[in-house]
C-alpha positions in Angstrom: -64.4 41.2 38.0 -63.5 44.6 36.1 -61.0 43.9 33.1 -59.2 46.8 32.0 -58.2 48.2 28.3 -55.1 49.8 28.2 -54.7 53.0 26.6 -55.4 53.0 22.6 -56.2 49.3 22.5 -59.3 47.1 21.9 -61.2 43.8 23.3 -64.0 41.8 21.7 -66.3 39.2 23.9 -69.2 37.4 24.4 -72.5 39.2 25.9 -75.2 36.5 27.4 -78.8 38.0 26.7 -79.7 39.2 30.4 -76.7 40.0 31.0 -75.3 43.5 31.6 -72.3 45.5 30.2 -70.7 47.9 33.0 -68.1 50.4 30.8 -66.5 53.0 33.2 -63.8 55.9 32.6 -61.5 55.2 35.8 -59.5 59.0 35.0 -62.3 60.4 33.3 -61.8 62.1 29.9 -61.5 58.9 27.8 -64.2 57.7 25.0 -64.6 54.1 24.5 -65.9 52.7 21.0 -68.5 50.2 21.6 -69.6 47.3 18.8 -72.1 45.1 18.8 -73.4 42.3 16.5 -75.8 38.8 17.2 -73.8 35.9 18.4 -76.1 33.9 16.2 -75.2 35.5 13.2 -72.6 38.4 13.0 -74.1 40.1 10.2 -76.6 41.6 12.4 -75.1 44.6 13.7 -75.7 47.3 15.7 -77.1 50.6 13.6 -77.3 54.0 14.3 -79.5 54.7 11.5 -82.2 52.1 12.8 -81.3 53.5 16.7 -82.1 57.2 15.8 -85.3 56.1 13.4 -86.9 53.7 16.2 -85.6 56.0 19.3 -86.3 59.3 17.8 -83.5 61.0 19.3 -79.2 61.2 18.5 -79.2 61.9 22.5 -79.3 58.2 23.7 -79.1 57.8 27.4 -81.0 55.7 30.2 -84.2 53.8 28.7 -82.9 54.2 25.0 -82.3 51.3 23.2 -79.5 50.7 20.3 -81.2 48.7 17.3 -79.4 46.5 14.7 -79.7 46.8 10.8 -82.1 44.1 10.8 -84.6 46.5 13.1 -83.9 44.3 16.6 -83.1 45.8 19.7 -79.7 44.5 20.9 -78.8 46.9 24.1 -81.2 48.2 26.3 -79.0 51.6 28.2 -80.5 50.9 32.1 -77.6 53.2 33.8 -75.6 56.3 32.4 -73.6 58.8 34.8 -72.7 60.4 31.7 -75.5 61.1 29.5 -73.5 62.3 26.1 -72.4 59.6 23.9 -71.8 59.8 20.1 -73.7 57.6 17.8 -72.8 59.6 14.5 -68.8 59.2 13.7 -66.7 56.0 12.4 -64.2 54.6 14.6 -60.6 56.3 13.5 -58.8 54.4 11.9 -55.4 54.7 9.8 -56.8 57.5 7.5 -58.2 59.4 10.4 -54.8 59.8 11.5 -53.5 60.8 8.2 -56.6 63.2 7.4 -57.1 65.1 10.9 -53.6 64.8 12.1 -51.0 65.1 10.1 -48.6 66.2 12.1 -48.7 63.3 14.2 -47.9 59.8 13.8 -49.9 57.2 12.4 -52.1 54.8 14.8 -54.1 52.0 13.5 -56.8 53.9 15.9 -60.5 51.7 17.0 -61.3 50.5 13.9 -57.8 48.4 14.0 -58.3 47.0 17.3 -61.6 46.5 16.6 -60.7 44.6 13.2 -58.2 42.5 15.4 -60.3 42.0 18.2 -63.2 40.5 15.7 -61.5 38.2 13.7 -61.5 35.2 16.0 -65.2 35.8 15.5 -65.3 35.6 12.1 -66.0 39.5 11.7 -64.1 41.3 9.0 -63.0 44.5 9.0 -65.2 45.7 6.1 -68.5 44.9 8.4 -67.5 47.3 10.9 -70.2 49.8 11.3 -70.5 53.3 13.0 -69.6 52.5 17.0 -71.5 54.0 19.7 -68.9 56.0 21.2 -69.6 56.2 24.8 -68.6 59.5 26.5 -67.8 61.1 23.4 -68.9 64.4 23.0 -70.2 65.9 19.7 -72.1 68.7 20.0 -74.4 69.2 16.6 -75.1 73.1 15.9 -78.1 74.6 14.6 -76.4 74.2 10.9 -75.5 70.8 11.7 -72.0 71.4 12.0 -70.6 68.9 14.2 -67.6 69.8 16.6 -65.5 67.0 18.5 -64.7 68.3 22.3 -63.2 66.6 25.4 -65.2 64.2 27.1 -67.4 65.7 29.5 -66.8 63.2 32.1 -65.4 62.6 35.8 -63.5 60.0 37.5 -65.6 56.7 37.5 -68.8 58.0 35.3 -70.0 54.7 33.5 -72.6 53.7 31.6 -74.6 50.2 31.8 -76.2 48.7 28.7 -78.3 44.9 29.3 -78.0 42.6 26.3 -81.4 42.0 24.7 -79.9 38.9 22.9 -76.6 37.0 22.9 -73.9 39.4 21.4 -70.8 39.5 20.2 -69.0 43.1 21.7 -66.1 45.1 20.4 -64.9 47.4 22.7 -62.1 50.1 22.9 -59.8 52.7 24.7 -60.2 55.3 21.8 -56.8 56.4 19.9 -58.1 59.9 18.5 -56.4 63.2 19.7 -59.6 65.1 19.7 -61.8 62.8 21.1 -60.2 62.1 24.4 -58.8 65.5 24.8 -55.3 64.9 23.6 -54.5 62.3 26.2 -54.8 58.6 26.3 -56.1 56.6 29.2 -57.6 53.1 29.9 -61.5 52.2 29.5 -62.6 49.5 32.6 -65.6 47.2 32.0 -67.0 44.4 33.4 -69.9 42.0 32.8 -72.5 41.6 35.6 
C-alpha cells in the first residue's frame, strides 16, 4: 500500500532487513530527506562520510550502498529513475530558514519533522545526521562550490533502496525553497 507525506511534513518507521523501501515524487520536483539508523541500536546511523569512503563516489545510484558510522552497510540502492540525490547537506531546519531565507517565514523544516517523527524511537534530535536527500540536486563545481537547483525529476521517478538490516527510517516531504524549486508537494512511499 503507498502511504503518502503531505507537503513539508515527516514520517519515521520500521524497515525489516529484506525488505525494500519504494520512495516516489508523484508531481515530480520534490526532494525527500531520507534517515536511517539500526533498529537494534539507534546510535548506528547512516553516514555519508563512511558511504562516500567505502563507495568511492558522492554520485550514489543503483548498486551503491549507504554505510553507517559504525562501517555497516544499511541500504543497498537496487532501483533509481532518478539517478541525482544529495548526500552532502543537513536537513533545514529552523536556522536554515532564518539564514537562506529571510524574507520568508520560519518553518521547522526536515530536521523538525524528523526530530518529531524519531522520538517515539528514542532518537533525539541532536543524533540527527546528514540525510540522504533523494532527488535533490547539488551540482559540485570544479572549485567545489556547491549550487542547490530544482529537482531534476518527472512525474512518478522513484528510487528503491533494500534494507540490509532491520532499520529504523525517517522520511520527509522537504520544506526548503531552494531544494524543491520554490514549491511544496507530497513524497509517496511504500514498503514492498
Amino acid at each position: 500500500m503507498t502511504e503518502r507525506i503531505h507537503p513539508r511534513g515527516g514520517v519515521a518507521f520500521k524497515l525489516a532487513k529484506g525488505a525494500t523501501l519504494c520512495v516516489i515524487d508523484p508531481e515530480g520536483g520534490q526532494v525527500s530527506d531520507l534517515l536511517a539508523f539500526s533498529a537494534d541500536d539507534p546510535r548506528e546511523v547512516i553516514s555519508n562520510g563512511r558511504t562516500f569512503d567505502y563507495e568511492e563516489t558522492i554520485r550514489l545510484t543503483t548498486g551503491n550502498r549507504l554505510w553507517s558510522n559504525r562501517s555497516n552497510a544499511l541500504l543497498e540502492i537496487v532501483e533509481d529513475s532518478c539517478g541525482v540525490h544529495d548526500f552532502l547537506l543537513t536537513p533545514c531546519s529552523e536556522a536554515t530558514f532564518r539564514h537562506f531565507y529571510a524574507d520568508k517565514p520560519v518553518h521547522r523544516g526536515c530536521f523538525g519533522n524528523l526530530a518529531e517523527a524519531l522520538a517515539p524511537y528514542d532518537i533525539d534530535a541532536d543524533t540527527i545526521p546528514v540525510a540522504f536527500n533523494l532527488f535533490m540536486n547539488v551540482p559540485v563545481d570544479g572549485e567545489g562550490k556547491i549550487r542547490v537547483l530544482p529537482p531534476t525529476t518527472s512525474d512518478g521517478d522513484f528510487i528503491r533502496l533494500r534494507a540490509l538490516t532491520d532499520l529504523i527510517i525517517g522520511l520527509t516531504a522537504c520544506s526548503a525553497y531552494d531544494s524543491c524549486g520554490g514549491s511544496f508537494k507530497p513524497i509517496d512511499y511504500r514498503i514492498e
